[in-house]
Backbone as ProteinMPNN parsed JSONL, in Angstrom:
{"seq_chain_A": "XXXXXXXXXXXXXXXXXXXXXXXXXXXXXXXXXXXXXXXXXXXXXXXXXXXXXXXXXXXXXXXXXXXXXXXXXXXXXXXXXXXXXXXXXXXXXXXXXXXXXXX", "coords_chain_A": {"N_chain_A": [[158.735, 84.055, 82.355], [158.589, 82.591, 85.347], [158.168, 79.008, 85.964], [156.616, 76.913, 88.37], [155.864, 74.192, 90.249], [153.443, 73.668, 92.016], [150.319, 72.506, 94.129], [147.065, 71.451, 93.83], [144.861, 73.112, 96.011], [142.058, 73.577, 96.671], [139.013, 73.289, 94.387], [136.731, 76.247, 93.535], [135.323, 77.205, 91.321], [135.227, 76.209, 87.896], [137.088, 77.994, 86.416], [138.724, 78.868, 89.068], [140.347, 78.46, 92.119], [142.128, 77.591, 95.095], [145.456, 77.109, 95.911], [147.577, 74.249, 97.657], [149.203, 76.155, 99.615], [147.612, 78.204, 100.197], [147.315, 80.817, 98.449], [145.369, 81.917, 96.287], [143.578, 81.511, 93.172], [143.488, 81.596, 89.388], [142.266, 80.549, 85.927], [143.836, 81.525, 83.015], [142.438, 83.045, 80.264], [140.357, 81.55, 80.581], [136.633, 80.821, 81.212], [134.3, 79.926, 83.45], [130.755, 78.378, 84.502], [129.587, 79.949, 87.868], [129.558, 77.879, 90.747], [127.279, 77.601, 91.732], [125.704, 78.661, 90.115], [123.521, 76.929, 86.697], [125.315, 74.483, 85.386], [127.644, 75.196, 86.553], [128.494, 73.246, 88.86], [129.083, 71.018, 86.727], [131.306, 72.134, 85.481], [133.165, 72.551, 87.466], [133.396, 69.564, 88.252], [134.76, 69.305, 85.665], [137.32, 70.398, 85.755], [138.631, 69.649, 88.19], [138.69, 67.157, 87.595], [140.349, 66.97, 85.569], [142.998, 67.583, 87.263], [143.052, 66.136, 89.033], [144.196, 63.842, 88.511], [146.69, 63.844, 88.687], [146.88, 63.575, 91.007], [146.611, 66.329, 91.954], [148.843, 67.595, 91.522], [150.607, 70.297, 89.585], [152.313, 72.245, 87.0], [152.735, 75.714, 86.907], [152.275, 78.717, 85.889], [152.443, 81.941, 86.952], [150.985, 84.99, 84.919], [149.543, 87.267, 86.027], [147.997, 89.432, 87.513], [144.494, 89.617, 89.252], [141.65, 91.909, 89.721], [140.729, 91.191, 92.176], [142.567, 89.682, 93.81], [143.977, 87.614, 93.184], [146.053, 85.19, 91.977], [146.472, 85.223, 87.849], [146.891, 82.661, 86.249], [148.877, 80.343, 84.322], [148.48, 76.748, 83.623], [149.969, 73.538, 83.938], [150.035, 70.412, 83.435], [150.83, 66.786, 83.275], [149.351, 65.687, 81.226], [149.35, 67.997, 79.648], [148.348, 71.178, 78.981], [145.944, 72.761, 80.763], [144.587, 74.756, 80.506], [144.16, 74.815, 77.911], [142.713, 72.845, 77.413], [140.305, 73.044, 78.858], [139.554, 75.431, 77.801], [139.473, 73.931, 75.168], [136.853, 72.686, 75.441], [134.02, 74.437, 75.734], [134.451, 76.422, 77.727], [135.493, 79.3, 77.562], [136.838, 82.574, 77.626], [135.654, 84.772, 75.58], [136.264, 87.319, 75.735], [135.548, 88.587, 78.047], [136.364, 89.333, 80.253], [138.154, 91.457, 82.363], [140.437, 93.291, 83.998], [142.836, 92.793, 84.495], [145.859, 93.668, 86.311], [148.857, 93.73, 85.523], [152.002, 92.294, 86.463]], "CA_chain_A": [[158.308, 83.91, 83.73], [159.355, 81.003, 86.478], [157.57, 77.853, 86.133], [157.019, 76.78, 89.468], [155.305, 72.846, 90.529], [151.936, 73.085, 92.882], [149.284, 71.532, 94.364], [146.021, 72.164, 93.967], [143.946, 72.516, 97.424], [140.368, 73.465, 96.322], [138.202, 74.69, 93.342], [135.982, 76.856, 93.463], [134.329, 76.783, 90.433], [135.619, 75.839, 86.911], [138.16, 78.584, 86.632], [139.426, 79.613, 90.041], [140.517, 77.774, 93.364], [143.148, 77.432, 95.756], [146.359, 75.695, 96.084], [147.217, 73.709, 99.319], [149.642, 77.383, 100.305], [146.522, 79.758, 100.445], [147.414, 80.956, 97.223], [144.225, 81.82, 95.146], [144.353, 81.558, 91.517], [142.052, 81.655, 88.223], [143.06, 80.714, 84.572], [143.668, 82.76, 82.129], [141.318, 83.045, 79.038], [138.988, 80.161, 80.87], [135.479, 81.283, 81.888], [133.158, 79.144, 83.423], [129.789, 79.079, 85.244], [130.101, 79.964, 89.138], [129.749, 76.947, 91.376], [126.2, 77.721, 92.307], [124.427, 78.769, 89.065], [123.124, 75.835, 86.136], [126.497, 74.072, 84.796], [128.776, 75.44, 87.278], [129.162, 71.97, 89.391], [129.906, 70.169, 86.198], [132.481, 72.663, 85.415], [133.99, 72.453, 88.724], [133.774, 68.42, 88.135], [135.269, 69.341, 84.704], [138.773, 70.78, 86.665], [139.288, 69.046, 89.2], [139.384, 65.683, 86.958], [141.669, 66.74, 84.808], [144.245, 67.649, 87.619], [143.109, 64.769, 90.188], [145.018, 62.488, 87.601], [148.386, 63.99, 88.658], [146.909, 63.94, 92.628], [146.576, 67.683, 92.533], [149.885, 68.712, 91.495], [150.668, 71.014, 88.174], [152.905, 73.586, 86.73], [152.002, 77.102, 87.156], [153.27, 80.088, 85.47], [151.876, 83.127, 86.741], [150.685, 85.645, 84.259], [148.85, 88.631, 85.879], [147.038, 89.132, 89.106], [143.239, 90.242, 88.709], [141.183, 92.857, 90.27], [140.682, 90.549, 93.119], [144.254, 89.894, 94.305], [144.199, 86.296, 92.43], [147.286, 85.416, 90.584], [146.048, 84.755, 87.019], [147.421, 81.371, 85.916], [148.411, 78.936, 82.997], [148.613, 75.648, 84.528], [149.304, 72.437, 82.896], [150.033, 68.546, 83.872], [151.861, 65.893, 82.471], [148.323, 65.613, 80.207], [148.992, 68.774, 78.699], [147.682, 72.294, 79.231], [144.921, 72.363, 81.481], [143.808, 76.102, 79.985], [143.822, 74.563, 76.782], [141.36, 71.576, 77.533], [139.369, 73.855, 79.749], [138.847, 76.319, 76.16], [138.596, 73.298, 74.171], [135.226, 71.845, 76.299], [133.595, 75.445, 75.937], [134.763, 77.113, 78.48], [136.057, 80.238, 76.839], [136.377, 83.645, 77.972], [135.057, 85.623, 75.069], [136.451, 88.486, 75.598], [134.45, 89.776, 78.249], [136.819, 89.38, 81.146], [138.469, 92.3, 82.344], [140.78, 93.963, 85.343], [144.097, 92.193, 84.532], [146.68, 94.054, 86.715], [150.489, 93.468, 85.24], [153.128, 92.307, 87.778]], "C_chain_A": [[158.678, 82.513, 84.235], [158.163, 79.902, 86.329], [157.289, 76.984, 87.157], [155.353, 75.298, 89.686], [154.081, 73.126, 91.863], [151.049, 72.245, 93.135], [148.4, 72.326, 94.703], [144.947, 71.575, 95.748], [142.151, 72.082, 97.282], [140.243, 73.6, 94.83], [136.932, 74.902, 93.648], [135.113, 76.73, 92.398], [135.384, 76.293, 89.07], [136.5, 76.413, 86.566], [139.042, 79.037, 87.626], [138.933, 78.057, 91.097], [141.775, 78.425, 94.333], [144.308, 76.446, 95.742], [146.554, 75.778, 97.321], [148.638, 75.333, 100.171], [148.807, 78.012, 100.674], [146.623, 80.85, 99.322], [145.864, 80.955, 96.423], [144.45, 82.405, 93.825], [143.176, 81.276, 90.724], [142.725, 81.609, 86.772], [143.115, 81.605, 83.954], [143.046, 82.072, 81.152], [140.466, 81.997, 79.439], [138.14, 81.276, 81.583], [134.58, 80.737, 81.661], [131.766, 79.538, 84.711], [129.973, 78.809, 86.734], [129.184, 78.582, 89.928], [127.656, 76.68, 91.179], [124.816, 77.889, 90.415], [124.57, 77.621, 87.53], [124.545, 75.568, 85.672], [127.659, 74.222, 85.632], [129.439, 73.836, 88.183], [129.535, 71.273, 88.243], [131.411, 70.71, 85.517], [133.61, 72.478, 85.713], [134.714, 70.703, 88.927], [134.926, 68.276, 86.884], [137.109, 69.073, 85.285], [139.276, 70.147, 87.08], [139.366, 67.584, 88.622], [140.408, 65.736, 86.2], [143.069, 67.161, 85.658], [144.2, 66.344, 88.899], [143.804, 63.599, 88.987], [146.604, 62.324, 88.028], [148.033, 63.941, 90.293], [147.204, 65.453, 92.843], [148.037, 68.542, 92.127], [150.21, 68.975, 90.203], [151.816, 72.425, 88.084], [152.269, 74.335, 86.57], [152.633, 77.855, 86.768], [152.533, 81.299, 85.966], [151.937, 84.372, 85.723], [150.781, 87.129, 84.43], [148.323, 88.396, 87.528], [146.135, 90.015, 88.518], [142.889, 91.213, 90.059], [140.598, 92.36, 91.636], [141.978, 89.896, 94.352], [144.442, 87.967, 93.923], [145.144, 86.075, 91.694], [146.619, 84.64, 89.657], [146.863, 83.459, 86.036], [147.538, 80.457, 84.435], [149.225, 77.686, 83.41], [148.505, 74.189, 83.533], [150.053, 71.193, 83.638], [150.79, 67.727, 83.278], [150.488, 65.161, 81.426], [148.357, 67.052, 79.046], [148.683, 70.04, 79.72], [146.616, 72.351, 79.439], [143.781, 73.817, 80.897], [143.364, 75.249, 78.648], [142.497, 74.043, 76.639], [140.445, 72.248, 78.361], [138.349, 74.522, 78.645], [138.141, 75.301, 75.056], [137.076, 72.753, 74.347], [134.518, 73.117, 76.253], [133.607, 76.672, 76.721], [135.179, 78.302, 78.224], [135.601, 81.939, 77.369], [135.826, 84.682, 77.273], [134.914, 87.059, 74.896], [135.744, 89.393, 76.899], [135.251, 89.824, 80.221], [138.138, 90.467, 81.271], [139.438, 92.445, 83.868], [141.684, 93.359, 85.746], [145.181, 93.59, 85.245], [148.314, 93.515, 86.749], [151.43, 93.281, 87.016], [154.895, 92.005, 87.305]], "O_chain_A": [[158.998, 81.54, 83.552], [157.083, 80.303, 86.763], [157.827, 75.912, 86.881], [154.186, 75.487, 89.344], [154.246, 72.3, 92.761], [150.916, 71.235, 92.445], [148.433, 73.346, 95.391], [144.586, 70.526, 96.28], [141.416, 71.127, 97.533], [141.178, 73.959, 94.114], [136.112, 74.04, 93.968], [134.078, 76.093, 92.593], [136.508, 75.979, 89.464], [137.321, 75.594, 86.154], [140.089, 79.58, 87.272], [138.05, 77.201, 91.061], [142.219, 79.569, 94.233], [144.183, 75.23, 95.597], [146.163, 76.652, 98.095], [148.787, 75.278, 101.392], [149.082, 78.619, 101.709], [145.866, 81.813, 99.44], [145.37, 79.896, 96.035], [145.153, 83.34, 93.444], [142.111, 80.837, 91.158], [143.573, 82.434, 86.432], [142.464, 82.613, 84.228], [143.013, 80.845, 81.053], [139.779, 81.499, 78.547], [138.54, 82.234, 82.244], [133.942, 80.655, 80.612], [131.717, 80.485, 85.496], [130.419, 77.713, 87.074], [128.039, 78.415, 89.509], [127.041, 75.773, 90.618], [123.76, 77.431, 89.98], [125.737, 77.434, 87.186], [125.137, 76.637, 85.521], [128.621, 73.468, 85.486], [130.606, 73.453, 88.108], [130.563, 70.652, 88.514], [132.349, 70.001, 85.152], [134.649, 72.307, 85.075], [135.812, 70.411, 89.402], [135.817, 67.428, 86.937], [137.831, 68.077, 85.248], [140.387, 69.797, 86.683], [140.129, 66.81, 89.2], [141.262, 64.859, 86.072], [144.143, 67.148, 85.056], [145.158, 65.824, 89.471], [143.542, 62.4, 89.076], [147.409, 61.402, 87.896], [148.987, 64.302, 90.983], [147.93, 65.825, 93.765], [148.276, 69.731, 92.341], [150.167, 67.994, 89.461], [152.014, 73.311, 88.916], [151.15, 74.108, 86.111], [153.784, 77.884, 87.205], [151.822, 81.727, 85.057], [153.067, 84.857, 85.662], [151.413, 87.972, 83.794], [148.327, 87.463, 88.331], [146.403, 90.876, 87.68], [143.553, 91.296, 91.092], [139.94, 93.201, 92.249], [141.932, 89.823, 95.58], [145.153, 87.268, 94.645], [145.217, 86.725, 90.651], [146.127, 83.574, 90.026], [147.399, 83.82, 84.988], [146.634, 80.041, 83.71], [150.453, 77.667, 83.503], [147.611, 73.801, 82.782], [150.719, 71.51, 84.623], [151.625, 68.295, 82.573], [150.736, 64.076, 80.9], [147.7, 67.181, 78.013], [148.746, 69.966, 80.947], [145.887, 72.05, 78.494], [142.55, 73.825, 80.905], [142.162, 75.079, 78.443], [141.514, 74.489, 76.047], [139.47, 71.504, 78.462], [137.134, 74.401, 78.49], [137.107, 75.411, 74.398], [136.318, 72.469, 73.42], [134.012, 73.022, 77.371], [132.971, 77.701, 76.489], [135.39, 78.631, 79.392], [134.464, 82.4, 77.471], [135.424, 85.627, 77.953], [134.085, 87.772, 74.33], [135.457, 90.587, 76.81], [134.648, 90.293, 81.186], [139.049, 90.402, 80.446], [139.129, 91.709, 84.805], [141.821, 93.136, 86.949], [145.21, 94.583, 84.518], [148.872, 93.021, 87.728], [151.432, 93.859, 88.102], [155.772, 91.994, 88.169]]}, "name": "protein", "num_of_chains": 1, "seq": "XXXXXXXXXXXXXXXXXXXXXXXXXXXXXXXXXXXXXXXXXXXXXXXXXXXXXXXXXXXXXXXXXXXXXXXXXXXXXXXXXXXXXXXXXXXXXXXXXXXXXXX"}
C-alpha cells in the first residue's frame, strides 16, 4: 500500500481523529478510552504528544476502512511508529475490535 505524508487536524480520543483534509481516521490494533469516560483525556494527551513533535505531520498507510467510514491507519513519525508506542503504553486492542471492511 502507498505511504502517503499528513497532517494531523484533531483527535478525538486516543485512537481516532482527523487530519487537516476532513479525512477521519483510527489506528489499527490501538484501543483507547473515549475522550469523555476516566483515562480518555490522558489518552488523547498521550497522541497528540507524540505527533505534536513533528507539528502534526506523519506517514500514513491506510489499511482498512471500519464500520464507520474511517480509514483504519498505521501512522508513524520520524520517532518511530506511533501504533507501536500507542500498544506499548497499554493501549491495546485485545481483540475485541471488530467491523474491518477491506479496500
Amino acid at each position: 500500500m502507498v505511504i502517503k505524508r499528513k497532517r494531523i487536524g484533531t483527535w478525538h480520543d486516543g485512537d481516532s481523529g482527523k487530519f487537516t483534509d476532513g479525512t477521519k481516521f483510527r489506528l489499527q490494533g490501538v484501543r483507547s478510552h473515549e475522550r469523555h469516560q476516566f483515562g480518555g483525556s490522558k489518552a488523547t494527551r498521550t497522541a497528540a504528544g507524540m505527533t505534536g513533535r513533528t507539528k502534526g505531520f506523519v506517514n500514513v498507510r491506510t489499511v482498512a476502512r471500519d464500520r464507520y467510514g474511517r480509514v483504519v491507519v498505521e501512522m508513524s513519525n520520524k520517532d518511530g511508529s506511533i501504533n507501536k508506542r500507542m500498544k506499548n503504553k497499554g493501549y491495546r486492542n485485545k481483540g475485541r475490535w471488530k467491523g474491518i471492511l477491506h479496500t
